[in-house]
MMTF fields as JSON, N, C-alpha, C and O atoms, coordinates in Angstrom:
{
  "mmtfVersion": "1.0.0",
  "mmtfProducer": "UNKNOWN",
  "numBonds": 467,
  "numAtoms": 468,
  "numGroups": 117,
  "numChains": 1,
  "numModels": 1,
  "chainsPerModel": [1],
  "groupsPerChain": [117],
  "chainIdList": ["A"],
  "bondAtomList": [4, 2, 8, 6, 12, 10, 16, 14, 20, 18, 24, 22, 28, 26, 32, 30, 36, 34, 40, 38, 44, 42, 48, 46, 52, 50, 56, 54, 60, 58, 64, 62, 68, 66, 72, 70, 76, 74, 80, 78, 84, 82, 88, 86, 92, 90, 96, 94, 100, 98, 104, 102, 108, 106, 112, 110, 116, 114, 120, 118, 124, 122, 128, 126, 132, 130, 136, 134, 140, 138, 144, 142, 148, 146, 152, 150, 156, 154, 160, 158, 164, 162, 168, 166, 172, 170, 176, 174, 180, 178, 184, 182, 188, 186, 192, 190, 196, 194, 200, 198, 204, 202, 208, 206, 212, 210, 216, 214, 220, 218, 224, 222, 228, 226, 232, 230, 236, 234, 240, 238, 244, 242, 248, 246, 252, 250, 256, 254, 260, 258, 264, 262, 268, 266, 272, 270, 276, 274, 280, 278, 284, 282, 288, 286, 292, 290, 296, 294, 300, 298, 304, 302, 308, 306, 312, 310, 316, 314, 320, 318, 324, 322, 328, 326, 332, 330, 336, 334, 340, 338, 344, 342, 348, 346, 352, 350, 356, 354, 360, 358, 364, 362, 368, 366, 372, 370, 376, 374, 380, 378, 384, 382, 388, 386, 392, 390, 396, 394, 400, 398, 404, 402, 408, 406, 412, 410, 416, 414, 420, 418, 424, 422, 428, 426, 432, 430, 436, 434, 440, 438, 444, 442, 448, 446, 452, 450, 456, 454, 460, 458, 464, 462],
  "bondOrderList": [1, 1, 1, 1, 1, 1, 1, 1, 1, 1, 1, 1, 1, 1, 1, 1, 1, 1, 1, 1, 1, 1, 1, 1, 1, 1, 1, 1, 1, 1, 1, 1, 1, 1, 1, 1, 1, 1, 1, 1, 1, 1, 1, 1, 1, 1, 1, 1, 1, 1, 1, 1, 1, 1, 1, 1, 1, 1, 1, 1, 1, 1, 1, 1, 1, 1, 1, 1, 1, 1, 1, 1, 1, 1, 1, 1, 1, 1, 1, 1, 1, 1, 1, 1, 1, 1, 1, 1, 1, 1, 1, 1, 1, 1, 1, 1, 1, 1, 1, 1, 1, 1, 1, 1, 1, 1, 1, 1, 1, 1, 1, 1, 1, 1, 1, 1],
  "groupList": [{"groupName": "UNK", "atomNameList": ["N", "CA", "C", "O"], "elementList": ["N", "C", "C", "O"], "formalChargeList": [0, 0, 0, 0], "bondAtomList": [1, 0, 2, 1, 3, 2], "bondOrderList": [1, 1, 2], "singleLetterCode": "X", "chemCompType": "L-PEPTIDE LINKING"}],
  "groupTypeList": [0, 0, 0, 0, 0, 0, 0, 0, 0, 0, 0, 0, 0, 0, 0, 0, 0, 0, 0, 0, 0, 0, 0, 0, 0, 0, 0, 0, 0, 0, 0, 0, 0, 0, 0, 0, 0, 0, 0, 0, 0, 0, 0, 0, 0, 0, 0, 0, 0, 0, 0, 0, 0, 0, 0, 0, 0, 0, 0, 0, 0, 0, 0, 0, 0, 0, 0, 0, 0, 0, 0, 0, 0, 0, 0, 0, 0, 0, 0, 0, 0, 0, 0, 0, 0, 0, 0, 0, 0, 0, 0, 0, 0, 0, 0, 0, 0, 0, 0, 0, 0, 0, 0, 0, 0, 0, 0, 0, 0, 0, 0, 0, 0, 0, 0, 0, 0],
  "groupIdList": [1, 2, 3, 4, 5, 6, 7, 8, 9, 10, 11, 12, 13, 14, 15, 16, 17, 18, 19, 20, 21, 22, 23, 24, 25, 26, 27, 28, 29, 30, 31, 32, 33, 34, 35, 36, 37, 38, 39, 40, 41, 42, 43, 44, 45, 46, 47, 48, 49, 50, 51, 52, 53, 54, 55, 56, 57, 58, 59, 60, 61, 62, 63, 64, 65, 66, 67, 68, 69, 70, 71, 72, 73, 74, 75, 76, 77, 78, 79, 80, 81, 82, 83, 84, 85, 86, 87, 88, 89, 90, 91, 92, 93, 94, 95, 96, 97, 98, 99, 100, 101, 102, 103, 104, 105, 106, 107, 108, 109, 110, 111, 112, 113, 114, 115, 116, 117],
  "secStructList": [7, 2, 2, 2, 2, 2, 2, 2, 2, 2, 2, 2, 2, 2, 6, 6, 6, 6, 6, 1, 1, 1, 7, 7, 7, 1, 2, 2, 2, 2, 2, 2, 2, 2, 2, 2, 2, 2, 6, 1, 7, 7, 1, 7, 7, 7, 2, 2, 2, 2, 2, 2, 2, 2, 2, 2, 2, 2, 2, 2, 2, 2, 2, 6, 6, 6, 1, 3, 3, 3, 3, 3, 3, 7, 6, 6, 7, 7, 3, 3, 3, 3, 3, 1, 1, 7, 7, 7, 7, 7, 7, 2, 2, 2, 2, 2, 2, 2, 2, 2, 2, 2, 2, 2, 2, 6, 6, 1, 1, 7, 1, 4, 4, 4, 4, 7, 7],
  "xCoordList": [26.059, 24.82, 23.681, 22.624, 23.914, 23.105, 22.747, 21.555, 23.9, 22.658, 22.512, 22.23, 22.644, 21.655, 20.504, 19.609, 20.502, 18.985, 18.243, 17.035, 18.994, 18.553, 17.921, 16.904, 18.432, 18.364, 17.005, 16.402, 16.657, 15.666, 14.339, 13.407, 14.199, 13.1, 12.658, 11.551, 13.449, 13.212, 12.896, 12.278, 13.437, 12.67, 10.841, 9.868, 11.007, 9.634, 8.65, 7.589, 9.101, 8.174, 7.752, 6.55, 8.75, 8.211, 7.007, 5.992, 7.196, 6.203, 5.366, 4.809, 4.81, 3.749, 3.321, 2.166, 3.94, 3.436, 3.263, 3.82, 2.716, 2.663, 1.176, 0.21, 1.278, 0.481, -0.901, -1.812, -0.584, -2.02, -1.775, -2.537, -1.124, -1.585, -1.098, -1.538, -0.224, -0.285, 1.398, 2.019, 1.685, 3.04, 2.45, 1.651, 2.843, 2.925, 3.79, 4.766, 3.499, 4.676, 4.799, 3.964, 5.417, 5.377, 3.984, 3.205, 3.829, 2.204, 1.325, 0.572, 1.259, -0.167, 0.801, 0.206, 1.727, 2.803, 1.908, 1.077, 1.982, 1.297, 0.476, 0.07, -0.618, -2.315, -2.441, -3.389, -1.899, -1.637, -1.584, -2.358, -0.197, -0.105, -0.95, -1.003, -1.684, -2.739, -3.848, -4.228, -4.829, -5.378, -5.67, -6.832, -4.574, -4.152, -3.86, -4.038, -3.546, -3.393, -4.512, -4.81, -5.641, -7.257, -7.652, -7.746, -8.011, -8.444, -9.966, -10.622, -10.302, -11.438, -11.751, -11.007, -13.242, -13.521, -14.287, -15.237, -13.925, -14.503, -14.772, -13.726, -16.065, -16.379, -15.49, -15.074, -15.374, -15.309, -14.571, -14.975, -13.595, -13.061, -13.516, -13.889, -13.485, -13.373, -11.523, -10.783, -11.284, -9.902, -9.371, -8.651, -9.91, -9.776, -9.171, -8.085, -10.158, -9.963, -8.881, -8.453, -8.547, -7.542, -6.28, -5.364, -6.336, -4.56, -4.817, -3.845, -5.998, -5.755, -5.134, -4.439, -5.839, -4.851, -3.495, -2.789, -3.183, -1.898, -0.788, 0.424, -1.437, -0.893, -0.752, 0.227, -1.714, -1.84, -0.612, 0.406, -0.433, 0.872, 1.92, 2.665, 2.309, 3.338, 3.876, 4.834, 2.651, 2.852, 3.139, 4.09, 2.75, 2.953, 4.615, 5.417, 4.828, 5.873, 7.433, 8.619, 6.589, 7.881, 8.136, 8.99, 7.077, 7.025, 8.748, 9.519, 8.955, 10.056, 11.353, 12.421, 11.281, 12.082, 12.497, 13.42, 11.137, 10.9, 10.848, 11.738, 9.431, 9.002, 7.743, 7.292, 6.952, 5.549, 5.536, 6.434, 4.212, 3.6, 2.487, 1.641, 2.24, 1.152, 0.134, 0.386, -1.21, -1.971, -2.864, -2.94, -3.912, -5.164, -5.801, -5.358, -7.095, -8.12, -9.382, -9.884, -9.67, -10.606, -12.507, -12.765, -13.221, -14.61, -14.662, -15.786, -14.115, -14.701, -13.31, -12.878, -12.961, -12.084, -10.84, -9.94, -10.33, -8.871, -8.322, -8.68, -7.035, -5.878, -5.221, -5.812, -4.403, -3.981, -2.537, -2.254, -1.805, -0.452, 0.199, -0.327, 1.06, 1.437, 2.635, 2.964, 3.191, 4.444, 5.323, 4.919, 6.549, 7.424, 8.623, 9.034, 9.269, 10.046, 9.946, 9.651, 10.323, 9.791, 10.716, 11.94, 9.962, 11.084, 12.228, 12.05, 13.281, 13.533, 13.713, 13.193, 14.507, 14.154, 15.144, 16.339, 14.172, 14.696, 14.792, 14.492, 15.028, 14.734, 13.825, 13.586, 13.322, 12.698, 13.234, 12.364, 14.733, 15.361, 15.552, 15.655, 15.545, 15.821, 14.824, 14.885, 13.455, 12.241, 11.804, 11.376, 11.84, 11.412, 12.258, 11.933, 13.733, 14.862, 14.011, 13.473, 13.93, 13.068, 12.375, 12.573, 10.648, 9.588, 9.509, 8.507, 10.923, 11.382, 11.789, 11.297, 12.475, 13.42, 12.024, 12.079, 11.326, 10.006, 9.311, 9.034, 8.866, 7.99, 9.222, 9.256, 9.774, 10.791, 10.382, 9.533, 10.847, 10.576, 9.573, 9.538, 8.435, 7.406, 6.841, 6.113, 7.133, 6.581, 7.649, 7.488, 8.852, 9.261, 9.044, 9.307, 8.557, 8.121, 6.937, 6.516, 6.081, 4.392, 4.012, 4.662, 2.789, 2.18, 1.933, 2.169, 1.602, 0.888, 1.998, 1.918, 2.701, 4.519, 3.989, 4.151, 3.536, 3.278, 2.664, 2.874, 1.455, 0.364, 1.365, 0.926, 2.771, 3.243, 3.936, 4.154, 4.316, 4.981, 4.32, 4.913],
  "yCoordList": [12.628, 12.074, 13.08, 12.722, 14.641, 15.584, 15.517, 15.352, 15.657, 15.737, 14.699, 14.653, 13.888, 12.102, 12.298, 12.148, 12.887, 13.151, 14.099, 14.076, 15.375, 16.412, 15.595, 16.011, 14.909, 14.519, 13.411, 13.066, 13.03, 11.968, 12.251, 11.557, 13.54, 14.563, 15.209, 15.026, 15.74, 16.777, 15.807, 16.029, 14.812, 13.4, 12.771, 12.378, 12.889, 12.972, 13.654, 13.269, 14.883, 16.371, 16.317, 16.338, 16.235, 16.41, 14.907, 15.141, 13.928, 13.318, 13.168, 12.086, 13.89, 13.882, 15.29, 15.584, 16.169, 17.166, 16.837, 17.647, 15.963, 15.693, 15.176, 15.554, 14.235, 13.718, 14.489, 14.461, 15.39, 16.282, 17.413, 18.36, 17.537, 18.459, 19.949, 20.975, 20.074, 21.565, 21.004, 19.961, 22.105, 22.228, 21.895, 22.661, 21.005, 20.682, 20.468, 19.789, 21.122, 21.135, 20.548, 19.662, 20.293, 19.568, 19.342, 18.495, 20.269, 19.974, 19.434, 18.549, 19.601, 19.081, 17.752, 17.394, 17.105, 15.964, 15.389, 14.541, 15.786, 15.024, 14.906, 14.016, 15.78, 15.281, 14.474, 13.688, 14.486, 13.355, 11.864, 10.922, 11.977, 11.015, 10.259, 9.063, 11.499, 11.057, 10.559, 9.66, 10.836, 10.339, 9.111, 8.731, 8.329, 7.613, 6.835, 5.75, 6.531, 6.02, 5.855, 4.761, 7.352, 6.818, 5.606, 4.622, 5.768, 5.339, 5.303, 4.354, 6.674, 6.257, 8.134, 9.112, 7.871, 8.74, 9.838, 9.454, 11.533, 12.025, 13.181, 13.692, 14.035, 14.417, 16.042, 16.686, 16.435, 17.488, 17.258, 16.32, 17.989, 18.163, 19.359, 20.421, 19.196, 20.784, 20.589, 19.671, 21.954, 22.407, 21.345, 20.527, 21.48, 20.007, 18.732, 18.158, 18.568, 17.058, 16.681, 15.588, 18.521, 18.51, 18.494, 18.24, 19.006, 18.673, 17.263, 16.614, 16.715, 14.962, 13.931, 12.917, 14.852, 13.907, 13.829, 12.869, 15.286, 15.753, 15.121, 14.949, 14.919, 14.01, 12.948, 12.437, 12.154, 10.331, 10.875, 10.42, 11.517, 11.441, 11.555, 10.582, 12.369, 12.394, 11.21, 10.718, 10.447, 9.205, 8.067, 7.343, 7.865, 7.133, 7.145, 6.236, 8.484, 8.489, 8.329, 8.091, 8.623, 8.455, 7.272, 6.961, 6.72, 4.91, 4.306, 3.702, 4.51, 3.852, 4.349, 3.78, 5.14, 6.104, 5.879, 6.342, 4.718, 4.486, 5.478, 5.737, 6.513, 7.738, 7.129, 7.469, 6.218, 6.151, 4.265, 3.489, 3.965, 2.435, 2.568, 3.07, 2.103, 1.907, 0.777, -0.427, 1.478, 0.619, -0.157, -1.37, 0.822, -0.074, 1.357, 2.483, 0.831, 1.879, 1.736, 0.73, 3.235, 3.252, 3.566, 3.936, 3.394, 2.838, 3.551, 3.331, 4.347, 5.519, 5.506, 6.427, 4.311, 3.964, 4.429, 3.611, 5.961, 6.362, 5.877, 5.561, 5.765, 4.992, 5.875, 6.899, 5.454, 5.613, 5.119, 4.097, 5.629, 5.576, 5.95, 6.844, 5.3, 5.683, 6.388, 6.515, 6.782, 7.545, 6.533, 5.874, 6.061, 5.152, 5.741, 5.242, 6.978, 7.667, 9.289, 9.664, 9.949, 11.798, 12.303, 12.406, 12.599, 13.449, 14.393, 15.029, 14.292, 15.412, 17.06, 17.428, 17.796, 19.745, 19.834, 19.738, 20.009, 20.015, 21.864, 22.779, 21.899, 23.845, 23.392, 22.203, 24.5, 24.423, 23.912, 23.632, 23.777, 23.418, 21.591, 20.678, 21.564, 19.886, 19.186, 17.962, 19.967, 19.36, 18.99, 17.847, 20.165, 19.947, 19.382, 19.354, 18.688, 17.67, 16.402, 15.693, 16.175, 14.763, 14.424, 13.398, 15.532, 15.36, 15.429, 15.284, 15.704, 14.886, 13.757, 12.982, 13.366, 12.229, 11.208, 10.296, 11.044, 10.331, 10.374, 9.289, 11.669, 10.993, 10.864, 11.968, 10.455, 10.026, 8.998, 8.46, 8.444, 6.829, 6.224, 5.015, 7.23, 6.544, 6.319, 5.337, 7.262, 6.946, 5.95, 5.244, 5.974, 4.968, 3.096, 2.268, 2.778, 2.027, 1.586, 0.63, 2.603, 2.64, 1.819, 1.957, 0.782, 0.406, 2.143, 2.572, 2.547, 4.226, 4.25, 3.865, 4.67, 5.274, 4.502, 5.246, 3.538, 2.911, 3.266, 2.982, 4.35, 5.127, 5.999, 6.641, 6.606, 7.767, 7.84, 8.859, 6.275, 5.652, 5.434, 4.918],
  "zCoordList": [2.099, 2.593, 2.438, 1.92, 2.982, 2.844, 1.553, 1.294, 0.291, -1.246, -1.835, -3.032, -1.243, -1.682, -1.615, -2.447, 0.104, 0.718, 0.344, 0.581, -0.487, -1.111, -2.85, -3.405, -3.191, -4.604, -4.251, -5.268, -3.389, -3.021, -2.763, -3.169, -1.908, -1.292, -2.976, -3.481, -3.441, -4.649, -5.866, -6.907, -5.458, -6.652, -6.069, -6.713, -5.116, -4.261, -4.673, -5.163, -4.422, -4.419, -5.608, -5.872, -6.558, -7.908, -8.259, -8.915, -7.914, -8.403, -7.465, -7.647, -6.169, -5.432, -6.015, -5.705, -6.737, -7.356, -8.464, -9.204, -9.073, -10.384, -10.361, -11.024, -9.437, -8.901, -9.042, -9.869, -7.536, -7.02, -8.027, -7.835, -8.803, -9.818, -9.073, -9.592, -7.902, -7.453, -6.815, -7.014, -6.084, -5.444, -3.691, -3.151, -3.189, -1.752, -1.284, -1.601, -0.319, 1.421, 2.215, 2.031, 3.326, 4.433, 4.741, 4.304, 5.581, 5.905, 4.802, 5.208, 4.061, 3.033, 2.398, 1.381, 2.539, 2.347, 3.578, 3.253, 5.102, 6.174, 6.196, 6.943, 5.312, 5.405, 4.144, 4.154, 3.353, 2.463, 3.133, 2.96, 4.11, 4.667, 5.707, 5.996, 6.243, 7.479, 7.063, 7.813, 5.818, 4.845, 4.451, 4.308, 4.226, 3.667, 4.791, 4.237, 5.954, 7.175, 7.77, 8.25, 7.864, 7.897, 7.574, 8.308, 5.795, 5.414, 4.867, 4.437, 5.034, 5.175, 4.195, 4.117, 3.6, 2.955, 3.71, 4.392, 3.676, 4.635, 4.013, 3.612, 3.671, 2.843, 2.933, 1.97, 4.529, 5.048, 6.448, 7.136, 6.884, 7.916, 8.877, 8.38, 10.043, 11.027, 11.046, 10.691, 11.649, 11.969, 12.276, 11.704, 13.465, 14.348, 13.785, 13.858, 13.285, 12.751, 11.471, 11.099, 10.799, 10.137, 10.284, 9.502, 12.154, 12.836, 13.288, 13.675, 13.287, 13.974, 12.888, 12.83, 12.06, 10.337, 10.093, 9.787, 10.324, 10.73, 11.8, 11.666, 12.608, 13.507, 13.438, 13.981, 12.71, 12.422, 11.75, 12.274, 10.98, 9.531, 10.445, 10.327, 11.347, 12.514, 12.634, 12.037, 14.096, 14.498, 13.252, 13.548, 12.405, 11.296, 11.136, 11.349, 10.69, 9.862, 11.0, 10.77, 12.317, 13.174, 14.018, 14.848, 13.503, 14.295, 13.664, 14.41, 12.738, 12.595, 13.268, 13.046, 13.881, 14.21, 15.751, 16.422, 16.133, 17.713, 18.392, 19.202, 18.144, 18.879, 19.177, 20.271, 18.429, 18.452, 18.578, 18.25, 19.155, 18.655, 18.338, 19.078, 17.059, 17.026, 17.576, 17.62, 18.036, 19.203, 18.716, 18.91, 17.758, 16.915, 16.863, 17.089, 16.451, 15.916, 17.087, 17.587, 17.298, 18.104, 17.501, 16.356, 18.218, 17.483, 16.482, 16.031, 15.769, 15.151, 13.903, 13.21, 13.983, 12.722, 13.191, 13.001, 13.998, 13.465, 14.321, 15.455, 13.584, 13.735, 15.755, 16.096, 16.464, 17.611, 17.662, 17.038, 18.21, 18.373, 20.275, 20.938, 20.69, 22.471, 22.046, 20.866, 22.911, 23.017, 23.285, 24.244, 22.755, 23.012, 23.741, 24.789, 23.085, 23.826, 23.08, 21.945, 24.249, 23.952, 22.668, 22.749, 21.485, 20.607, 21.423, 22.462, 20.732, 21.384, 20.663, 19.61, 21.477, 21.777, 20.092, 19.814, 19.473, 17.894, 17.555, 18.323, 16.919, 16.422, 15.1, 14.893, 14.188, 13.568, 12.063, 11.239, 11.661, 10.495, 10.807, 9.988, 11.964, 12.528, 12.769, 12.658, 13.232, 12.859, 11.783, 11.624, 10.55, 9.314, 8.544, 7.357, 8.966, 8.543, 8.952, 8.101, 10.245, 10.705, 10.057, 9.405, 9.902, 9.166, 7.496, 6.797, 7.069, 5.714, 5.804, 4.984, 6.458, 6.232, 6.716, 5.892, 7.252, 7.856, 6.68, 6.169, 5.976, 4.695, 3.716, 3.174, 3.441, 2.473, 2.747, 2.036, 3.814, 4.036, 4.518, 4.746, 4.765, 4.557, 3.148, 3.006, 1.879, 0.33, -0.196, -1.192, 0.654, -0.232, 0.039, -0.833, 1.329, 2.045, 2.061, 2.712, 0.991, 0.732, -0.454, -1.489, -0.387, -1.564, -2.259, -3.388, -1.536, -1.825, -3.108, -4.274, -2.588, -3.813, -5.107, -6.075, -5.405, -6.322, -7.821, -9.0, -6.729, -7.89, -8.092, -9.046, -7.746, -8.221, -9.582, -10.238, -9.958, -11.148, -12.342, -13.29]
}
C-alpha cells in the first residue's frame, strides 16, 4: 500500500512540477491548493494572508477526511470551513503523510488535475 502511495505522490510531483516549471513541496502544493479554492486573482499577499491560503488548502484537503465542513464564503469572497472533529497528536512524518495523502486526493478529485495532462 505504502509504494502504490509512493508511486502516486511522485507521479503527482512530477507533473505539478512540470507544470509550474520549478520543484514544489508540501507547502507551495497547499498554496497551490488554497489558490485555487479562493478563486480569486490577488495581485500580492501579506504573510498573513499567505498562511490563510495555506489553511483554505488544509481545510479543503481534509474535508474528506471529516476534520473540516465546509460553511460558505464570507463578504470578502474566502472560502470558511468549522471544525467537525479535532485532528489528532500526529508527529511530524504523520502529518506530512496526512497532508500528502489529502493533496493526492484532492488533484486527483480536481477539474484542476485536468490542466496537468
Amino acid at each position: 500500500m505504502e509504494i502504490e502511495f509512493q508511486k502516486k505522490w511522485d507521479q503527482l510531483a512530477i507533473q505539478i512540477n512540470k507544470r509550474f516549471n520549478d520543484e514544489l513541496d508540501v507547502e507551495s502544493m497547499l498554496f497551490v491548493i488554497g489558490m485555487q479554492e479562493l478563486g480569486q486573482v490577488v495581485d500580492k499577499f501579506t504573510k498573513d494572508q499567505k498562511l490563510e491560503v495555506i489553511h483554505v488548502a488544509v481545510c479543503a484537503i481534509l474535508e474528506p477526511f471529516g476534520f473540516y465542513e465546509y460553511e460558505g464564503r464570507d463578504k470578502d469572497a474566502w472560502p470558511h470551513w468549522k471544525v467537525v472533529k479535532e485532528l489528532p497528536r500526529l508527529n511530524n512524518d504523520e502529518q506530512e503523510q496526512l497532508l500528502k495523502e489529502g493533496i493526492l486526493e484532492y488533484f486527483e478529485s480536481s477539474p484542476f488535475m485536468n490542466s496537468f495532462t
